[in-house]
C-alpha positions as CSV (number, residue, x, y, z in Angstrom):
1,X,95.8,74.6,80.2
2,X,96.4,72.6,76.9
3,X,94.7,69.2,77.6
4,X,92.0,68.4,79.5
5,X,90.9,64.9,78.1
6,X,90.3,62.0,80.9
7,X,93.1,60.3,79.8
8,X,95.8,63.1,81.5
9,X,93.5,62.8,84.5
10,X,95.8,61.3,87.6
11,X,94.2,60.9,90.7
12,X,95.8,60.7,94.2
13,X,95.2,60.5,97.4
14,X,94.9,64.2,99.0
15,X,96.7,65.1,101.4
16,X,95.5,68.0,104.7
17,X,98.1,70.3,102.6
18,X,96.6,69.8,99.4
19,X,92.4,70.9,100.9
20,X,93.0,74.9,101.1
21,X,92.2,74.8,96.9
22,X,89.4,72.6,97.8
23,X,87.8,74.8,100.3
24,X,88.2,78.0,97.8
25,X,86.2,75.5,94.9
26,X,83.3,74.8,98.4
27,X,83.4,78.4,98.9
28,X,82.6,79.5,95.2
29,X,80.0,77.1,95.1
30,X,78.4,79.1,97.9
31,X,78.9,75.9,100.2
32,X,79.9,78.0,103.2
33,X,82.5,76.0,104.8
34,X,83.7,75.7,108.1
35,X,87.3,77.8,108.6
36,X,89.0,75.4,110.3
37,X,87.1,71.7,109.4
38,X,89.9,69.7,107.5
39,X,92.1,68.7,110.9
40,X,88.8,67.1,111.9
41,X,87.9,65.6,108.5
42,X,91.3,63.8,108.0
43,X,91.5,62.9,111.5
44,X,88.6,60.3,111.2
45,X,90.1,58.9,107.9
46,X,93.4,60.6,106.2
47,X,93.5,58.0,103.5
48,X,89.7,59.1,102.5
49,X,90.5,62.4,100.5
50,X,90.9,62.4,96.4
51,X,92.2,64.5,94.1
52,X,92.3,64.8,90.3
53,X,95.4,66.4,88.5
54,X,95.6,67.3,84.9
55,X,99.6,68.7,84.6
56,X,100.0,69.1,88.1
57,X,97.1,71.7,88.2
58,X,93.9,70.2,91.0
59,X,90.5,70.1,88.6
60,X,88.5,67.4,90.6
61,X,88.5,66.1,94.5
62,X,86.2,64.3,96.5
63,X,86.3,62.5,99.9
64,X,84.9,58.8,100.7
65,X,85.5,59.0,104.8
66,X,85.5,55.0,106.1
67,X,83.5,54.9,109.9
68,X,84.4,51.5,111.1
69,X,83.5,48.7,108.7
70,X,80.2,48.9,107.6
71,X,79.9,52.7,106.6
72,X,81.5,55.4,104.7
73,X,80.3,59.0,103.7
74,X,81.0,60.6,100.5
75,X,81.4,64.3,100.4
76,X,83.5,67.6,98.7
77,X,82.3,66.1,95.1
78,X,84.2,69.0,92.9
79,X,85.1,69.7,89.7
80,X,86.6,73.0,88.9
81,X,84.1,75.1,86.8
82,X,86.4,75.4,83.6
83,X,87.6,71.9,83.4
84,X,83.6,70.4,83.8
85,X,82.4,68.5,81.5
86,X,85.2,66.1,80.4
87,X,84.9,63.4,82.5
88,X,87.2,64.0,85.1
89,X,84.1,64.1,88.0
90,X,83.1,60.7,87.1
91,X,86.7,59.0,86.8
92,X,87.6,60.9,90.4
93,X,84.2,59.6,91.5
94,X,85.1,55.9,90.6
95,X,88.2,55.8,92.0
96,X,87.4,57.3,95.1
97,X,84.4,55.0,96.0
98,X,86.5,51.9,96.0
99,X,88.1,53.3,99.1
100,X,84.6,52.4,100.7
101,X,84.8,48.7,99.8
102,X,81.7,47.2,100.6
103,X,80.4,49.6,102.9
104,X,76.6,51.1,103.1
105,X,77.9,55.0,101.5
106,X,76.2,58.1,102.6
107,X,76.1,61.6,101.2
108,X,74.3,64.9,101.1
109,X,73.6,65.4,97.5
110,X,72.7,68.6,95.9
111,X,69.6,69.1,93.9
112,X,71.5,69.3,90.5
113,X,73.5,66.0,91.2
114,X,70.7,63.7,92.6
115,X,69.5,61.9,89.4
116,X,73.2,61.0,88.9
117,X,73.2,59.8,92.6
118,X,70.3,57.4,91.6
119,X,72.0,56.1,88.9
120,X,75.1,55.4,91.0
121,X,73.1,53.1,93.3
122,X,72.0,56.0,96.1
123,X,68.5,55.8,97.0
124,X,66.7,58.5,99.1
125,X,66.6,59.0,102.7
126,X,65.0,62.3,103.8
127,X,66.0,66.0,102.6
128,X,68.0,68.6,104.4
129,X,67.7,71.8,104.5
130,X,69.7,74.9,105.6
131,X,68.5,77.0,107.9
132,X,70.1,80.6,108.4
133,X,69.2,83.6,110.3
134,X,70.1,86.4,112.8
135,X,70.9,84.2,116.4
136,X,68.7,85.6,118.8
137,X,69.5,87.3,122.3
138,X,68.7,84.7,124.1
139,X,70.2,83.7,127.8
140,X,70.7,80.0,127.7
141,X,69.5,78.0,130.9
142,X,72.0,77.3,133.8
143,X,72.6,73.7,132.7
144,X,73.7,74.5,130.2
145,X,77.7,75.4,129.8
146,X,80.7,74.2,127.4
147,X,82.0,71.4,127.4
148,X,84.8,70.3,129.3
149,X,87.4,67.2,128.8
150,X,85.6,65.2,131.3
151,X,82.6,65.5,129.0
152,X,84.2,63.8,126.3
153,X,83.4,60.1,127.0
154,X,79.7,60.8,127.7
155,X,79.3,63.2,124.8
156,X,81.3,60.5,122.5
157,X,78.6,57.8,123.8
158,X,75.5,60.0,123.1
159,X,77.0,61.3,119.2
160,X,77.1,57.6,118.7
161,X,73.2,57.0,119.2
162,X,72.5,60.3,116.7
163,X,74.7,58.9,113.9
164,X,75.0,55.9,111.9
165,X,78.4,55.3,113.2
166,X,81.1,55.7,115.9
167,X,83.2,58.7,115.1
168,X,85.7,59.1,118.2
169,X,88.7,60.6,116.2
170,X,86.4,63.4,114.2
171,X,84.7,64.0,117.4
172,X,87.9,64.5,119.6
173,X,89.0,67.3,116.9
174,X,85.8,68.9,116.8
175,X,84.5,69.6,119.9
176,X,87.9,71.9,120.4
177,X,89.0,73.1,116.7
178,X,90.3,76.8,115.9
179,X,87.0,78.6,116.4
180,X,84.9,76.1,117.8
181,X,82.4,76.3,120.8
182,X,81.0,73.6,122.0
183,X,77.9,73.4,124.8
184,X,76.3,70.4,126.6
185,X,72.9,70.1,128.6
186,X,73.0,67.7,131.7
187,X,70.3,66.4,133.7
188,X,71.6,65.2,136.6
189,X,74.6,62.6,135.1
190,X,73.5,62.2,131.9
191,X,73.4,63.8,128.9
192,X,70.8,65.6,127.3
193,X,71.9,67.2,124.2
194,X,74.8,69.0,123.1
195,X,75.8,70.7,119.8
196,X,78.8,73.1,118.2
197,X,79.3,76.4,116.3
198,X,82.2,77.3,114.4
199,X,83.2,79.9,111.8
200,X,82.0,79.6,108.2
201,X,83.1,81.3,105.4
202,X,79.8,83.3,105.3
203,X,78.7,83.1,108.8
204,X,79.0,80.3,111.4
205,X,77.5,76.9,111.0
206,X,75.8,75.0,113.4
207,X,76.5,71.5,113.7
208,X,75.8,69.3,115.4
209,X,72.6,69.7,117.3
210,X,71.8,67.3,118.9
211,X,69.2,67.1,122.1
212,X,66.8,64.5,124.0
213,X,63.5,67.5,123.2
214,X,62.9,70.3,121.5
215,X,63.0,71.9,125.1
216,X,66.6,70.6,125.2
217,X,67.8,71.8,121.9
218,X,66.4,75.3,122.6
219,X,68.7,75.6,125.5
220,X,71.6,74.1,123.8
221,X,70.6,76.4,120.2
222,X,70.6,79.2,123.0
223,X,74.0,77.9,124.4
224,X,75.9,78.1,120.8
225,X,74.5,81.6,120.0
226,X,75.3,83.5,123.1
227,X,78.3,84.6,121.6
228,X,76.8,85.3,118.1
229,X,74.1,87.6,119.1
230,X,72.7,89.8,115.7
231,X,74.6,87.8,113.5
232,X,73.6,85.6,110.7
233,X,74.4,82.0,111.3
234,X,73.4,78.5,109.8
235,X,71.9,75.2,110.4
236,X,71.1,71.9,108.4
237,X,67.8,70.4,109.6
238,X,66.8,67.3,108.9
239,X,63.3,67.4,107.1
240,X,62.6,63.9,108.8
241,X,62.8,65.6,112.2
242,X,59.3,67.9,112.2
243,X,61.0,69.0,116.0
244,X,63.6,70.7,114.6
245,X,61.9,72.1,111.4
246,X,59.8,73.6,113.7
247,X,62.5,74.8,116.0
248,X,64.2,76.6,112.9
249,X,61.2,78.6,112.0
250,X,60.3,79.5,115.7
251,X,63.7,81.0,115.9
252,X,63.2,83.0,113.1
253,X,65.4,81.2,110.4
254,X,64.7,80.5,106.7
255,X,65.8,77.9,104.6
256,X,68.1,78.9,101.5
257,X,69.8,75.4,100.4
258,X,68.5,71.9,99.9
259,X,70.1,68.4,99.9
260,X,69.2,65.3,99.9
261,X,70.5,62.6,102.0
262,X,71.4,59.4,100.1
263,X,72.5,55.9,100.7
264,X,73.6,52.9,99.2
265,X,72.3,50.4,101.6
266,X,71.4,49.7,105.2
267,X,72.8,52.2,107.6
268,X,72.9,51.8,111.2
269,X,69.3,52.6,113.0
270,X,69.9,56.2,115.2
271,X,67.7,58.5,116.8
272,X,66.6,60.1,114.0
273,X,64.2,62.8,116.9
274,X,67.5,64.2,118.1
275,X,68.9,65.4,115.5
276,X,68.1,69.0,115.2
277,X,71.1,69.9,113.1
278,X,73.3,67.4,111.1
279,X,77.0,68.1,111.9
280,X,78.2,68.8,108.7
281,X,77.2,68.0,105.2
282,X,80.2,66.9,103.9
283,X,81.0,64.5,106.5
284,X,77.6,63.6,107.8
């Protein structure tokens, strides 16, 4: 490529088409991405995907998702390795943010890239870690079963008092995407916990997990892995939920990737003890 100065930068909105080269850049990185994620991720916001240009060529994306009106998470922040280093991260990064207006932002930030979060205004929350290890052989309780369409209202209700924000359109794609299983515990009516496991790149991903107890999130952990048995799989736990730290070590899992999670501002209050895996780093 001749020129790779800022200037010859142009940066557009992405488009679900234009994510496959993304996803290569998220798996070199060692990211481990879902297989089938982007119908979800441009389902909650289609206008909140970048992408830099230099000659028609993609060097730089990034995503700024808008939740409602108050917040937006920032995620996918790539630059391709050979064209690093000229400023076309920073200028994608600019011109994607303003997408977010005045919203509180949120990201997962990885170590290298923190003290340039700071500087852009994102002060820390908690770290995240991810978990991975063989899923156990473990026979999930009876109350425990996937989810079915008639779930959907309830499980849309309880996702909404685990996150900073309602996320009905990401949700709806979610819970049934290529590849994904989805479980739910019940007591009686109401909800106890629920969570997803999909394919990875590397191994499925966890995400989310959320539950009322630890009790709870063992039977739905025990749920998603049924069908995983000796395999390796992952999870991002919250470092701010000692439950689910715990959880992950009980079940035999190690942690081999950090982030940190980051904001701008306020965010929404949740319930911070029942998230035992975060749904997915580059979304929230």
């Amino acid at each position: 490529m001749a020129s790779l100065a800022p200037e010859d930068l142009v940066i557009t909105q992405a488009d679900i088409d234009d994510w496959p080269v993304v996803r290569g850049w998220a798996v070199d990185e060692g990211w481990n991405p879902g297989q089938a994620d982007s119908a979800a991720f441009f389902a909650q916001d289609p206008e909140g995907f970048f992408i830099g240009r230099v000659d028609g060529e993609p060097v730089s994306a990034i995503s700024v998702v808008n939740y409602g009106s108050d917040f937006a998470f920032l995620g996918w922040y790539l630059v391709r390795p050979d064209a690093r280093g000229r400023g076309h991260g920073l200028a994608t990064w600019k011109a994607a943010l303003a997408h977010a207006g005045n919203r509180t932002v949120g990201l997962d930030g990885v170590v290298a890239q923190q003290d340039n979060y700071r500087r852009s205004g994102f002060e820390l929350a908690h770290r995240t870690f991810r978990y991975t290890g063989t899923a156990p052989a473990v026979e999930a309780p009876g109350d425990v079963r996937a989810v079915r369409p008639r779930d959907a209202e309830d499980i849309a209700a309880y996702d909404a008092a685990c996150t900073s924000a309602d996320r009905p359109r990401f949700l709806a794609r979610w819970l049934d995407g290529p590849g994904h299983h989805a479980v739910v515990r019940r007591t009686g009516d109401r909800v106890t916990g629920y969570g997803v496991i999909r394919p990875g790149h590397d191994c499925p991903r966890i995400g989310p997990l959320f539950a009322d107890t630890a009790e709870d999130a063992r039977a739905v952990l025990a749920g998603l892995t049924a069908g995983v048995a000796g395999r390796e799989v992952a999870v991002d736990v919250p470092e701010n939920n000692p439950a689910a730290v715990a959880l992950a070590e009980e079940s035999g899992f190690t942690p081999s990737f950090e982030t940190a999670r980051m904001y701008t501002g306020p965010v929404r209050p949740y319930a911070r003890e029942r998230v035992f895996g975060v749904t997915t780093l580059e979304l929230g």
